[in-house]
N, C-alpha and C positions, 0 to 999 in steps of 0.2 A: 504494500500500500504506500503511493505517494501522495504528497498535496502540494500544489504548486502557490506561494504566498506571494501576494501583491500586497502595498502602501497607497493606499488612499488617501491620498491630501492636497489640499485646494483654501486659496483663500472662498472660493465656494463651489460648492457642491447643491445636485438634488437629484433627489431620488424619488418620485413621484411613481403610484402605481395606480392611482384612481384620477387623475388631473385631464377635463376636461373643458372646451374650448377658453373660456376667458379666464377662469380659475386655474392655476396650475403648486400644486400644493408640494410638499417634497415630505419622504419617511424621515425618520429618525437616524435608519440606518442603510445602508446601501443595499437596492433589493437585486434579486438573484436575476431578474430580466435587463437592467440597467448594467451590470456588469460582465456578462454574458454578452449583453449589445456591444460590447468595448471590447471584447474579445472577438465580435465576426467581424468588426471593425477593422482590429488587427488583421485577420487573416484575408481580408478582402472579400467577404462573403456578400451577394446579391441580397437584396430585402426578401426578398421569395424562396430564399438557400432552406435546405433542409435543417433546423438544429437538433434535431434528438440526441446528437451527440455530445454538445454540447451542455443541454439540457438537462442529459442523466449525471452529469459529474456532480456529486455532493460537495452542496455549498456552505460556508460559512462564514460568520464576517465577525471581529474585535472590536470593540468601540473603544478605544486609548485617549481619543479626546470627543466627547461629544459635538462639541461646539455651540452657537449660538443660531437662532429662529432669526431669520433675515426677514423682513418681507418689504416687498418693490411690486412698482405698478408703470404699464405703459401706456403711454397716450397713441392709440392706436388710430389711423384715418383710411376710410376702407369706400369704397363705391357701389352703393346699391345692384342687387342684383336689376337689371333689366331699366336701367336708370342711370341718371347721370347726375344725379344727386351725393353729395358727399358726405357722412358721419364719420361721426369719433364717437368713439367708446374708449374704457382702459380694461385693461388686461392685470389678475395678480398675480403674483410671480413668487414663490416660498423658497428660500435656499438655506441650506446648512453654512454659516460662516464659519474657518478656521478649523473645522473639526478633520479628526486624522483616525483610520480605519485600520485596520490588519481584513482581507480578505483571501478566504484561502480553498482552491477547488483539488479536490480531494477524486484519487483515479489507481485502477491497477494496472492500468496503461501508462506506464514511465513515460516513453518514448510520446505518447499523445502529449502530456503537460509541456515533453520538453517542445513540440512542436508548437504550444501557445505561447511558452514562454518566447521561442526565436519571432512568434508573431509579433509580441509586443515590442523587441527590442526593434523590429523594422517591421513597424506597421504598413500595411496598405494605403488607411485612409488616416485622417488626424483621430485623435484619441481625446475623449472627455468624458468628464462625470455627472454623466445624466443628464447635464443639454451644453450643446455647441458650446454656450461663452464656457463655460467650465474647466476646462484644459486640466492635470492632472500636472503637482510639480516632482521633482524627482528625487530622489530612487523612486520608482514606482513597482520595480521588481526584487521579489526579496530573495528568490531561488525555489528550488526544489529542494524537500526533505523527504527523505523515507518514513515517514509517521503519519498514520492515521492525522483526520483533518483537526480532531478535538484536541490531540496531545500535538500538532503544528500550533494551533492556532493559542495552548496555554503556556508552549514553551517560546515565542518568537517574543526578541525582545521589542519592550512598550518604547514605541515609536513617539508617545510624549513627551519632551522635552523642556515644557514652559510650567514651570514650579506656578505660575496663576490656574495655569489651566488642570488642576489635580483634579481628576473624577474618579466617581468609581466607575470600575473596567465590566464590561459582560462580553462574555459571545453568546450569539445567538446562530445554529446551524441547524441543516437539514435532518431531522428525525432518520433514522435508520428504518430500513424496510419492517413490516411488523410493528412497531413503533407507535401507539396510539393518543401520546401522552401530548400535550403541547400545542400550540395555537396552530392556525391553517392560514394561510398566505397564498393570494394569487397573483402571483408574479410569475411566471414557469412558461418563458418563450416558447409559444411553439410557432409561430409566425410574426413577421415583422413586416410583415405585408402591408403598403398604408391604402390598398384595398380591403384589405380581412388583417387587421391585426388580432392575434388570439394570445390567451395566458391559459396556462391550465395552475391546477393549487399544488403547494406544498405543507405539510407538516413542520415547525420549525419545535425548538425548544430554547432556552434561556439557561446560560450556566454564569452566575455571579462569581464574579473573583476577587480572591479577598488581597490586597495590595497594604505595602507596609504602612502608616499615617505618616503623613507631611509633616517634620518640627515645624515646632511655636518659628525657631529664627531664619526660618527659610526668608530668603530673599525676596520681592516680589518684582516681576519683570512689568516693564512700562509696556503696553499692548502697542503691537504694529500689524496696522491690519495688511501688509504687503510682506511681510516676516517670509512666506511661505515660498515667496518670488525670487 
């Protein structure tokens, strides 16, 4: 068993799995269709490509730093259908600021991961997290290990770095086949078709980790919201 570990970080991010036309909302944590989309990215895959294989790799993802609830709005100006009349409306827009990820796809297929991993390092198309402006900063790759995705994702170290930003850490990953315990999530690309886009569910679960407490004389850093750049 391998799991191939990516870094997720951005001065923003979103992960939206329900966001529809003027509302555009983002999860908490990176969901498994969002980052799957960044990997056929990588590989150059059509909107219409087959992903099952993609699909079946067990997913997981770190929350190291959560970050903070962004929200933004655009002044949109659009042209009536069948008319030559002009409106505006605005559009919402949710993004995760500063927050930083450990996400990790779990495969008995070495040689498959390592095939994702050479995707990401020479992508096809650009790479982003969860919409275009998003761009992903670097290391983005953390490597391949031989370990299950649970014992990757508790042994990889906390890519935290800013003594303001101490949270506590969870991972949240794909339930194991049989597996009945745990919330259900639809996000599970089976099409990115933007004639038929489809998601089918997953099982996920929640493991809290317990991380050592911050000293009272920790230093506090002056926040830079371009730090990640």
């Amino acid at each position: 068993m391998s799991t191939l570990l990516l870094r997720l970080a951005a001065p923003l991010q979103a992960w939206g799995t329900d966001s529809k036309f003027e509302t555009r909302r983002t999860n908490q944590e990176p969901s498994k269709s969002g980052v799957i989309g960044m990997l056929a990215a990588a590989l150059g895959l059509p909107r219409d490509a087959d992903l099952s294989a993609l699909a079946a790799l067990r997913f997981g993802v770190r929350v190291d730093r959560a970050g903070d609830l962004l929200h933004d709005f655009h002044t949109v100006k659009a042209i009536k259908r069948n008319s030559t009349e002009e409106i505006t409306y605005i559009t919402h827009r949710d993004y995760l600021a500063d927050a930083i990820f450990v996400a990790g796809f779990e495969s008995t297929d070495r040689k498959f991961l390592e095939k994702l991993e050479n995707a990401l390092r020479h992508p096809c198309y650009p790479l982003f997290l969860g919409r275009r402006s998003c761009p992903p900063t670097l290391p983005l790759l953390l490597g391949i290990c031989d370990k299950d995705l649970e014992t990757a994702l508790r042994e990889a170290e906390n890519q935290n770095t800013k003594s303001r930003w101490q949270t506590y850490r969870y991972i949240r990953l794909d339930c194991k086949p049989g597996d009945f315990e745990g919330a259900v999530l639809q996000d599970v690309p089976i099409s990115f078709s933007p004639y038929k886009r489809e998601f089918g569910y997953r099982r996920v679960k929640e493991i809290w980790l317990q991380d050592a407490p911050v000293s009272d004389d920790v230093t506090v850093e002056e926040h830079d919201a371009m730090a990640e750049l």
